[in-house]
C-alpha positions as a Markdown table, in Angstrom:
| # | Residue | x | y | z |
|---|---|---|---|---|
| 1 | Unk | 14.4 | 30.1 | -17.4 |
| 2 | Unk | 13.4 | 28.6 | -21.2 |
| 3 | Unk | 10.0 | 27.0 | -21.3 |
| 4 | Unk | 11.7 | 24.0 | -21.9 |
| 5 | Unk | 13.7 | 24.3 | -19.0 |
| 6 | Unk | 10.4 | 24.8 | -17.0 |
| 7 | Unk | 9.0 | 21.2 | -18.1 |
| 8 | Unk | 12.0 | 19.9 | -17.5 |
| 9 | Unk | 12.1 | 21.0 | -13.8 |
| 10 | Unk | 8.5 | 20.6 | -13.7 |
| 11 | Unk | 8.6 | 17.1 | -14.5 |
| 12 | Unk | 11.7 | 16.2 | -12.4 |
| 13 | Unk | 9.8 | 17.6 | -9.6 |
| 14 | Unk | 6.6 | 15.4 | -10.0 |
| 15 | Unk | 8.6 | 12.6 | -10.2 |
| 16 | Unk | 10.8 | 13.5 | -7.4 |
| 17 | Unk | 8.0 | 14.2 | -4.8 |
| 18 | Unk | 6.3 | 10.8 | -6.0 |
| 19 | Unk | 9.2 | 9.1 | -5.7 |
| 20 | Unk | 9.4 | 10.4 | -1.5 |
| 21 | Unk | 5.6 | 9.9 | -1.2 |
| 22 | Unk | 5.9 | 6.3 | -2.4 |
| 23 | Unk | 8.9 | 5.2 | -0.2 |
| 24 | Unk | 7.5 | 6.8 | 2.2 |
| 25 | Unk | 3.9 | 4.7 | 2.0 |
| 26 | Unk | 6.3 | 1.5 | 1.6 |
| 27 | Unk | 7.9 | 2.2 | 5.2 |
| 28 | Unk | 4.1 | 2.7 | 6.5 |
| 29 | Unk | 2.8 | -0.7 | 4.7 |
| 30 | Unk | 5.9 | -2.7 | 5.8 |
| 31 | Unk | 5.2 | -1.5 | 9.6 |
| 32 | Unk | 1.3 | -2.1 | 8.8 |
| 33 | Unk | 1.9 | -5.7 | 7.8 |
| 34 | Unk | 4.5 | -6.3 | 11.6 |
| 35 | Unk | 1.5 | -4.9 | 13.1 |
| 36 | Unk | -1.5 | -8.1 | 11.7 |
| 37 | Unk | 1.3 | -10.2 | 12.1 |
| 38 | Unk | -0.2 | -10.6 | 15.6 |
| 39 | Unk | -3.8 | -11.5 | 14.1 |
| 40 | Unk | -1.8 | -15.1 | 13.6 |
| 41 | Unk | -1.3 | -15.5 | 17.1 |
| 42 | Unk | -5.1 | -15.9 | 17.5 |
| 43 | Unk | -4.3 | -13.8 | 20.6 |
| 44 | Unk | -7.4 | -11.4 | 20.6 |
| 45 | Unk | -6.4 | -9.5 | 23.6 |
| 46 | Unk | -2.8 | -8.7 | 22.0 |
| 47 | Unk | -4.6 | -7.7 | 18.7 |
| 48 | Unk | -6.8 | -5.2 | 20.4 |
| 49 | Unk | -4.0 | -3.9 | 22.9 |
| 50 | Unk | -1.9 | -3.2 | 19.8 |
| 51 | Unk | -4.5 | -1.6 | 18.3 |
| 52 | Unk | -5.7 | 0.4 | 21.4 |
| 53 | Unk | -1.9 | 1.4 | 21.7 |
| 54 | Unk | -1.7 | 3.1 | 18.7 |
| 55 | Unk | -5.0 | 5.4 | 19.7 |
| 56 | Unk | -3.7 | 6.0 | 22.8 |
| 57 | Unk | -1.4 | 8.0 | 21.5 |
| 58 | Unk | -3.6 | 10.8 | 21.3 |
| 59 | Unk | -2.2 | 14.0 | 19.2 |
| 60 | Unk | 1.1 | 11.4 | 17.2 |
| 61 | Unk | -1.4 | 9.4 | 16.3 |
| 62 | Unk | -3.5 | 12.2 | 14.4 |
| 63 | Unk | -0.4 | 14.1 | 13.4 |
| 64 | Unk | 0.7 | 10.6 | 12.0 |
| 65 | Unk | -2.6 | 9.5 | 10.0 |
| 66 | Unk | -2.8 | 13.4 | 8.6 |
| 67 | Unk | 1.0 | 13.4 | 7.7 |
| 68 | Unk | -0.2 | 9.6 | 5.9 |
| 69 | Unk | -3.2 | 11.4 | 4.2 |
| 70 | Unk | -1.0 | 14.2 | 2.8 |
| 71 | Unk | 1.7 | 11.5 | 1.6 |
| 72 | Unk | -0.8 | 9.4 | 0.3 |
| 73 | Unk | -2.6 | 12.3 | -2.0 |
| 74 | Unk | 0.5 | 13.7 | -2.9 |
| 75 | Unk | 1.6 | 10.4 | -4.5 |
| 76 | Unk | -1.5 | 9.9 | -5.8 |
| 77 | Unk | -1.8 | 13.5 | -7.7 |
| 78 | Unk | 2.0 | 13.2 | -9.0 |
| 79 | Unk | 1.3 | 10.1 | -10.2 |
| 80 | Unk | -1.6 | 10.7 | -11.9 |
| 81 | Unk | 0.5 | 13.8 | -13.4 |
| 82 | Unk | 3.1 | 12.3 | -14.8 |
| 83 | Unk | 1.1 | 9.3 | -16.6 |
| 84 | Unk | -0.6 | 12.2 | -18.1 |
| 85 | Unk | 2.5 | 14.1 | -19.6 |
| 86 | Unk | 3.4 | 10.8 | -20.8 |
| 87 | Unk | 0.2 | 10.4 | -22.6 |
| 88 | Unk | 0.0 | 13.7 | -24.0 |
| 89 | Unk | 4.1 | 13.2 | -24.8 |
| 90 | Unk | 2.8 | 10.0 | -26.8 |
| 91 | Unk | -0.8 | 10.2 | -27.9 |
| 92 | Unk | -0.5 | 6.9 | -29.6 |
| 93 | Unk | -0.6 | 4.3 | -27.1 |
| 94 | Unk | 2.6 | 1.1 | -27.6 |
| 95 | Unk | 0.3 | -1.9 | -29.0 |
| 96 | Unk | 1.9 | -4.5 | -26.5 |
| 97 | Unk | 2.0 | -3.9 | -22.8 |
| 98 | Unk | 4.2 | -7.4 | -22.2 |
| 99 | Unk | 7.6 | -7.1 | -20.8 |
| 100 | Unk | 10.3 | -6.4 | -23.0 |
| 101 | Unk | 12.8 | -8.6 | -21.4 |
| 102 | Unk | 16.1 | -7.9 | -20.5 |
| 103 | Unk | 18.1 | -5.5 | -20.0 |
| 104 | Unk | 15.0 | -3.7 | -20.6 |
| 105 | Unk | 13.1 | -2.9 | -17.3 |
| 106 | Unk | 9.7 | -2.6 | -19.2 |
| 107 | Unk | 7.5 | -5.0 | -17.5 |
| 108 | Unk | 3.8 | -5.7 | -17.0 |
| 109 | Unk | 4.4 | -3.7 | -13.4 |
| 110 | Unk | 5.6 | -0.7 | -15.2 |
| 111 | Unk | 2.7 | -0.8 | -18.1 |
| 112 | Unk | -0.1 | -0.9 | -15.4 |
| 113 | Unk | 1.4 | 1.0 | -12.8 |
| 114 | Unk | -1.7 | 3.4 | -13.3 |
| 115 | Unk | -3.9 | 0.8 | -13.1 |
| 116 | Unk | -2.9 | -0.8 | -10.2 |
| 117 | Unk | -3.1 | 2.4 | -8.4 |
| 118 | Unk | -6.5 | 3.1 | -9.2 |
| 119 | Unk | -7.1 | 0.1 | -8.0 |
| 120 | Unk | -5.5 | -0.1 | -4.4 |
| 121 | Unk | -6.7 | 3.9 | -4.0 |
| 122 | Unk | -10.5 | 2.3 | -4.1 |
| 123 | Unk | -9.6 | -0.5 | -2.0 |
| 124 | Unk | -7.8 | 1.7 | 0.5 |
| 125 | Unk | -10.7 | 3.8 | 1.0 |
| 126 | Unk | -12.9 | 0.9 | 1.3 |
| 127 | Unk | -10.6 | -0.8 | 3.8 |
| 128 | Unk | -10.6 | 2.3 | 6.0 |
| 129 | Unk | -14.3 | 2.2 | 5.8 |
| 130 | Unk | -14.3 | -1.2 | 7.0 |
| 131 | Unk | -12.2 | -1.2 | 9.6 |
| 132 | Unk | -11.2 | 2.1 | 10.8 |
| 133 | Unk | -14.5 | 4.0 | 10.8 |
| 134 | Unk | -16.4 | 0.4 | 11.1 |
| 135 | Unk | -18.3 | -0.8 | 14.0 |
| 136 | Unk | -16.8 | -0.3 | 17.3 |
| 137 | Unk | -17.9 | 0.2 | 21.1 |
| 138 | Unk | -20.7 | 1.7 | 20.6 |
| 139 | Unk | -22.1 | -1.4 | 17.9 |
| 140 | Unk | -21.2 | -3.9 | 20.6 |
| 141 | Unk | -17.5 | -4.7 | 19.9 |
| 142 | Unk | -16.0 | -4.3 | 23.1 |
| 143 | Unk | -13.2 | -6.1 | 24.9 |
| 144 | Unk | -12.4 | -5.5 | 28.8 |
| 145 | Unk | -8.4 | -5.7 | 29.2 |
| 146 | Unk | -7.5 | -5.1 | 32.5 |
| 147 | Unk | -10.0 | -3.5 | 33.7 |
| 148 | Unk | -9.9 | -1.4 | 30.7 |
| 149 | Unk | -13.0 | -0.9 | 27.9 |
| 150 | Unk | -11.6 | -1.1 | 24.3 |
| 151 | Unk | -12.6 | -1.7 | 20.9 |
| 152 | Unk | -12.9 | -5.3 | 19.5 |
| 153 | Unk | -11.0 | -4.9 | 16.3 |
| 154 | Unk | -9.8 | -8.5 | 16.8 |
| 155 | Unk | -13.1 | -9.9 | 16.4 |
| 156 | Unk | -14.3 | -7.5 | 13.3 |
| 157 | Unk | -11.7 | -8.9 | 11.3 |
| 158 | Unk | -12.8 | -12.2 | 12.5 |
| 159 | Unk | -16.1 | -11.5 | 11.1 |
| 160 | Unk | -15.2 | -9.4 | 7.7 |
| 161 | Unk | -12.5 | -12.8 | 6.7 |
| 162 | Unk | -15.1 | -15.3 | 7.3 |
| 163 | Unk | -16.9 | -13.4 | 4.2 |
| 164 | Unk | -15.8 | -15.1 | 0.9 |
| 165 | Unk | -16.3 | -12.1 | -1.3 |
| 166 | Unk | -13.9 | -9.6 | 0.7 |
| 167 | Unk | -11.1 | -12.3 | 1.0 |
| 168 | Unk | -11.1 | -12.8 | -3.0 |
| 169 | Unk | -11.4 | -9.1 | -3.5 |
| 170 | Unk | -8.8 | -8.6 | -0.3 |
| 171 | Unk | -6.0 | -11.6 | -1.8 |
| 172 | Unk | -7.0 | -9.3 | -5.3 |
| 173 | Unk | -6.1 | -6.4 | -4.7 |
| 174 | Unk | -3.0 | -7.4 | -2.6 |
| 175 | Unk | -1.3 | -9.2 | -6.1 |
| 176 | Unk | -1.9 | -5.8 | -7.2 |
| 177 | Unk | 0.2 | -4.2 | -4.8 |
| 178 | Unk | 2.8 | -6.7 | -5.6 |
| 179 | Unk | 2.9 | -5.8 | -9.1 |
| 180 | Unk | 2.3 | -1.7 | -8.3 |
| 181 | Unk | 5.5 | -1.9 | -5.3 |
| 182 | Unk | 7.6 | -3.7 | -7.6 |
| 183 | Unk | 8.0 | -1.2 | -10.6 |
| 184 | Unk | 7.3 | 1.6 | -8.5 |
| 185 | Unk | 10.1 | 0.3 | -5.2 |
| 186 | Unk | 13.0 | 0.8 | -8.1 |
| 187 | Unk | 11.6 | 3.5 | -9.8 |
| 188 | Unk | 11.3 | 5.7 | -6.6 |
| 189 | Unk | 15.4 | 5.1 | -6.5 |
| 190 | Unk | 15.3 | 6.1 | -10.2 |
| 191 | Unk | 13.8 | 8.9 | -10.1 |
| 192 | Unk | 15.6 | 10.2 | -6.7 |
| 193 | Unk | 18.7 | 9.6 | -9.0 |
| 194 | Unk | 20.0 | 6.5 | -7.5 |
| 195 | Unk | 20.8 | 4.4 | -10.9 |
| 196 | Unk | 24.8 | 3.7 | -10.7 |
| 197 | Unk | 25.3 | 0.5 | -12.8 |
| 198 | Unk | 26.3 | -1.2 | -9.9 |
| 199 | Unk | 23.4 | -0.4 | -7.6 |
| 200 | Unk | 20.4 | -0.7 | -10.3 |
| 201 | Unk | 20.4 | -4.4 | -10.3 |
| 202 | Unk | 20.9 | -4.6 | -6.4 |
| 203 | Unk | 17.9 | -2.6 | -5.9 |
| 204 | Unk | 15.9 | -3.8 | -8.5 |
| 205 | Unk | 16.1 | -7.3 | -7.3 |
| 206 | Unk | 15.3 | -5.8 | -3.7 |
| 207 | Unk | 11.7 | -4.4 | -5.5 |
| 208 | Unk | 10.9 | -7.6 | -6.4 |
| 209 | Unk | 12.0 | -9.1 | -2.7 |
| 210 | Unk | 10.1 | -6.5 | -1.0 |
| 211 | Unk | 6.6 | -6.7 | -3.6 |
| 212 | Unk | 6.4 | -10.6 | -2.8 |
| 213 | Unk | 7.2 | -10.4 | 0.6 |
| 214 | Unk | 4.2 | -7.7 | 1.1 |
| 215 | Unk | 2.0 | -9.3 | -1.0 |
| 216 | Unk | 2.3 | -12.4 | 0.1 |
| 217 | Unk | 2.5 | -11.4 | 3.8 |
| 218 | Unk | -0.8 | -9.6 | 3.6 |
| 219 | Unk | -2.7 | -11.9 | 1.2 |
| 220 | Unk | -1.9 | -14.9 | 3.6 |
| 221 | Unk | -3.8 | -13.4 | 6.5 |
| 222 | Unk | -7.4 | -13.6 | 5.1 |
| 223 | Unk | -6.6 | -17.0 | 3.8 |
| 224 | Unk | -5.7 | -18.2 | 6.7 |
| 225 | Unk | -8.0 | -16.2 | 8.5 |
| 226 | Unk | -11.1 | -17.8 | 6.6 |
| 227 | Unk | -9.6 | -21.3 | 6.4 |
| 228 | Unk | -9.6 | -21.7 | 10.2 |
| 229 | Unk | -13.0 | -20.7 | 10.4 |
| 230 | Unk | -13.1 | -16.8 | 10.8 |
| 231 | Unk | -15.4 | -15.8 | 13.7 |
| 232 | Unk | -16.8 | -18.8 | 14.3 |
């Protein structure tokens, strides 16, 4: 095999891997956002039986969040490859980052899809730190469900959405992910070589359906959250 031949494959494989990684990660954030759906309820006890379900699972559970952590670093160390061959490709940057407009599919998603990522890989970490590996039973935030002792989660995020500064940062870096899923939904299909005339505009308009819809449906629940008085 050429040297050429090996960039070639090289770079089909980056892109291949971070296309799997990041469809993957969409399936997890669309069953994440089913799963707050319940904080709307106001049903506490149904928030933190749903929560205590999923660590009752024991080994799944672990296997599950390590198989996540793997995805999730994968797709972040692909990415992070390929915007550099395309920098080092084209050392001088384009001087507009706008969207090029039809039938183009340059947009302001697909200029700051590095961007974006940086950003939601710091608020990820940050949002694991505040809820995952925040206070629990032994801080106080306990909940008896049938005669069982389990972790308050329902009333952490009480607390955490009654604070103004997380809920702008939160609603923040959820338009993000709206802009990141859009370019990056299609582009996954793209890059797995899914780009038949026919199907390209189908799916393309499905990005945008599924960005808003998780955007949206994510960013509402602080709102709403803090709007009907959080914790108190």
């Amino acid at each position: 095999m050429s040297s050429i031949q090996a960039i070639v494959w090289s770079s089909v494989a980056k892109k291949f891997i971070n296309a799997v990684t990041g469809l993957i990660l969409c399936i997890f954030i669309a069953i994440h956002l089913l799963g707050n759906v319940t904080l709307l309820t106001g049903n506490a006890e149904a928030f933190n039986s749903y929560a205590h379900f999923l660590l009752s699972m024991g080994v799944l559970i672990y296997l599950a969040e390590i198989g996540l952590i793997v995805f999730f670093l994968f797709h972040v160390f692909t990415a992070l490859m390929v915007w550099w061959d395309k920098q080092t490709a084209r050392p001088v940057a384009y001087g507009m980052t706008a969207a090029a407009g039809a039938p183009s599919k340059k947009t302001i998603s697909s200029q700051t899809m590095i961007y974006t990522g940086v950003v939601l890989f710091v608020f990820t970490i940050y949002h694991l730190i505040t809820f995952k590996y925040g206070p629990g039973i032994a801080e106080g935030y306990v909940m008896d469900v049938d005669g069982v002792v389990i972790r308050d989660l329902y009333r952490l995020t009480m607390e955490v959405f009654s604070r103004p500064g997380y809920v702008i940062g939160y609603v923040a870096a959820m338009a993000f992910m709206g802009f990141h899923l859009r370019h990056g939904f299609w582009s996954a299909f793209q890059s797995l070589g899914v780009n038949h005339p026919r199907c390209t505009p189908v799916i393309y308009g499905l990005a945008l359906l599924f960005a808003v819809i998780m955007a949206v449906g994510f960013l509402i629940l602080p709102i709403l959250i803090y709007f009907r008085g959080g914790a108190s």
